[in-house]
C-alpha positions, 0 to 999 in steps of 0.5 A: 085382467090377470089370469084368473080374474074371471071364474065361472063358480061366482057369477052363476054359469050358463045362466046367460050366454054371450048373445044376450047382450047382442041387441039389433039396435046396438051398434059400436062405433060413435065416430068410426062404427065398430062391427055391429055388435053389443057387449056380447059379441066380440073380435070381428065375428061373433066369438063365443064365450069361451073364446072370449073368457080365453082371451080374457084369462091369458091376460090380453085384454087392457091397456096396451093390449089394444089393437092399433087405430086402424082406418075408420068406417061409416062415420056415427056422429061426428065425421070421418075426419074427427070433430073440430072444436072452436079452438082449431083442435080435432077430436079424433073419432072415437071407439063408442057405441052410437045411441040406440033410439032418439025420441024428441017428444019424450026428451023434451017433456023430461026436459021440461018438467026437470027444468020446472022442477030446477026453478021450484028447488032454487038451482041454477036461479037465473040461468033457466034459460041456459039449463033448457037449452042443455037439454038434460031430458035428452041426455036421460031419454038417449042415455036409457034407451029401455025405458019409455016411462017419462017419470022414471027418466024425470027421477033419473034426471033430478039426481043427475041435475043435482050432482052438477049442481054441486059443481056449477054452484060450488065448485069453478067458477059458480057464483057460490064457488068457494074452496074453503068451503067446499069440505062444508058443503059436501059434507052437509049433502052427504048428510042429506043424501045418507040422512043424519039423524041428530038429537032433536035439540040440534035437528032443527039447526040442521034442517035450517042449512038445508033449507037455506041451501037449493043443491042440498033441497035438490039431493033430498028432493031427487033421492026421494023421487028415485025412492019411489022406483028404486028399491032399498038397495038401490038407493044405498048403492047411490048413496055410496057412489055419492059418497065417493063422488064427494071424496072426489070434489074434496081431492080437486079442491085440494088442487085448485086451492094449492094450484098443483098440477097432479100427475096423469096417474092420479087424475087417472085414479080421481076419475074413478072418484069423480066419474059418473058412476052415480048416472051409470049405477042407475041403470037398472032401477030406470029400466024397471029391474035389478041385478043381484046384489051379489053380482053388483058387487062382484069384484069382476063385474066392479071392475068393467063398470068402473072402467066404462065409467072412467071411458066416458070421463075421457070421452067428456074431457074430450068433448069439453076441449071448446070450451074449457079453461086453459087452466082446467084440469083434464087428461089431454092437458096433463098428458101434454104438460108431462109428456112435452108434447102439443095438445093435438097430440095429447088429445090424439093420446086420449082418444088412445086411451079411451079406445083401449079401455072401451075394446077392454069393456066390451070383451069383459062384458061379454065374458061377464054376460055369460056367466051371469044372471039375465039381469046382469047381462042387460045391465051390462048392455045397459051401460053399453047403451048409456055410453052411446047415449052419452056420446051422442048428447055430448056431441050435440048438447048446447053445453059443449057446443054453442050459445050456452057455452058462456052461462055454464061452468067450464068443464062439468065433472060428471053427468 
């Protein structure tokens, strides 16, 4: 961050001290544990905000500010020696927080009533079993660690399960999956998602494709379902982050129908279009608040919770390794295609990077938490908590390990 980037005046401060992120069930460390710590405490020993906003504003934070991979602690879920995946390739263990509770009952009724939900909306017709078996309800239940109302998991759930849609049915290898019409599609799900309003002699022509369409039923379905948790506000932010996310499937489709192989600082850049923002940016509606619309969209606090979002991208194109495509686009295999290298060792150079944006992330926060207002700072935790959520489901879900693996998509975008 350049010097500078992090002022007092914007955010409120004193409002909130660096402890308040500090939660006793946060841990960092998904393969190798981190001190234990929240976004709220940084360096070896807990350091105070000054300290933190010092080493922010002397600019040594960022890639390539990290320090070297040193040797792992107490293994988190995957072993000391990393993860293999089916193809002989050994994830390296990975800077990220570990899941904070794990609660079955609750996973398993979200997952059951998403699934009927899924069945009733059309998507994923004839791969229910599949859908199941992922195990969505967990990936909330984990992901949410504040919230124990199983509604509020379900809305988060659907809106989530309707942007892989877009990917399982539209784009790869979906039964639907057309490149010549992805610009179509997205451009009808964004009219859905942020509704059109057209002359009534052309509405019914309009509402006649989306009852025709199951992902675009579902996007209307699920925004509904948030509305009821979610204030105004709220809803608009996903709409945007929806929006961008669209923009992102247009870009890959523009590789795919070209067959070019983009650059490593442009599938760098794609991810902060299609990432998981619309998941993250959930956070705070899920667990019954909201953080000032100010401070949301303070270029500071922006900038963190992208890069966590981005962190989470690399963590998936790891964990997708068993089971994608030679052919797919992700960092490890652009980074061996560019930099001459074999795929273990872009793998290992992944894992580098995911690394130093995480010590990025979690040093910004802390600053950020201490200036901000309370509800920012437990937003803040919140997508600390989400990320090792993520971590955990991606390291045991179906949909990267086992059976489901032939009934999915090949490598999902977000979650």
């Amino acid at each position: 961050m350049p010097a500078g980037a992090v002022t007092a005046g914007a955010l409120t401060p004193g409002a909130v001290t660096a402890g308040a992120l500090t939660a006793a069930a946060v841990t960092a460390g998904a393969v190798r544990r981190a001190p234990a710590r929240a976004p709220g405490r940084t360096g070896a020993a807990a350091a105070g905000p000054a300290e933190v906003l010092g080493r922010l504003l002397d600019g040594r934070s960022g890639l390539g500010a990290a320090p070297p991979r040193a040797g792992r602690g107490p293994a988190g879920t995957d072993s000391r020696t990393g993860t293999r995946t089916g193809t002989g390739i050994v994830i390296p263990p990975l800077y990220c927080p570990d899941a904070v509770r794990d609660d079955p009952a609750l996973a398993d009724a979200v997952n059951g009533e998403l699934v009927r939900w899924a069945a009733d909306i059309g998507i994923y017709a004839g791969r229910l079993d599949m859908l199941r078996s992922c195990h969505f309800g967990r990936l909330m239940m984990l992901a949410h660690p504040d919230c124990d109302d199983a509604d509020r998991l379900l809305a988060a759930a659907r809106c989530g399960l309707s942007e892989w849609a877009v990917d399982d049915h539209w784009a790869d290898d979906g039964e639907d999956a057309d490149p010549r019409l992805i610009g179509l599609r997205l451009a009808l799900a964004h009219a859905v998602v942020d509704p059109v309003r057209l002359p009534p002699r052309y509405e019914r022509r309009f509402e006649e494709q989306v009852d025709a369409e199951p992902v675009l039923r579902a996007f209307r379905s699920a925004l509904e379902h948030l509305a009821e948790f979610a204030s105004p506000t709220q809803v608009t932010r996903l709409r945007y982050q929806l929006a961008v996310m669209f923009v992102g499937y247009n870009h890959e489709a523009e590789w795919r129908t070209s067959a070019r192989r983009p650059p490593v600082w442009e599938y760098l850049l794609h991810r902060y279009e299609n990432g998981f923002f619309p998941c993250m940016g959930l956070t705070d509606p899920v667990g019954g608040y909201e953080v000032p619309a100010h401070e949301f969209a303070d270029a500071r606090v922006r900038r963190t919770y992208m890069y966590a979002g981005v962190a989470s991208c690399l963590l998936n194109d790891l964990y997708s390794m068993a089971r994608e495509d030679p052919g797919d686009t992700s960092l490890p295999r652009l980074i061996a295609a560019e930099e001459h290298c074999s795929l273990q060792e872009a793998v290992n150079l992944t894992a580098e990077v995911h690394d130093e944006i995480m010590h990025t992330v979690e040093a910004e926060s802390a600053a950020l938490a201490a200036l901000g207002s309370p509800a920012l700072g437990r937003f803040l935790e919140g997508i600390w908590n989400w990320m090792g959520g993520a971590k955990e489901w991606h390291a045991t879900s179906p949909r990267y390990h086992g059976p489901a693996e032939a009934g999915t998509a090949r490598k999902p975008r977000t979650a």
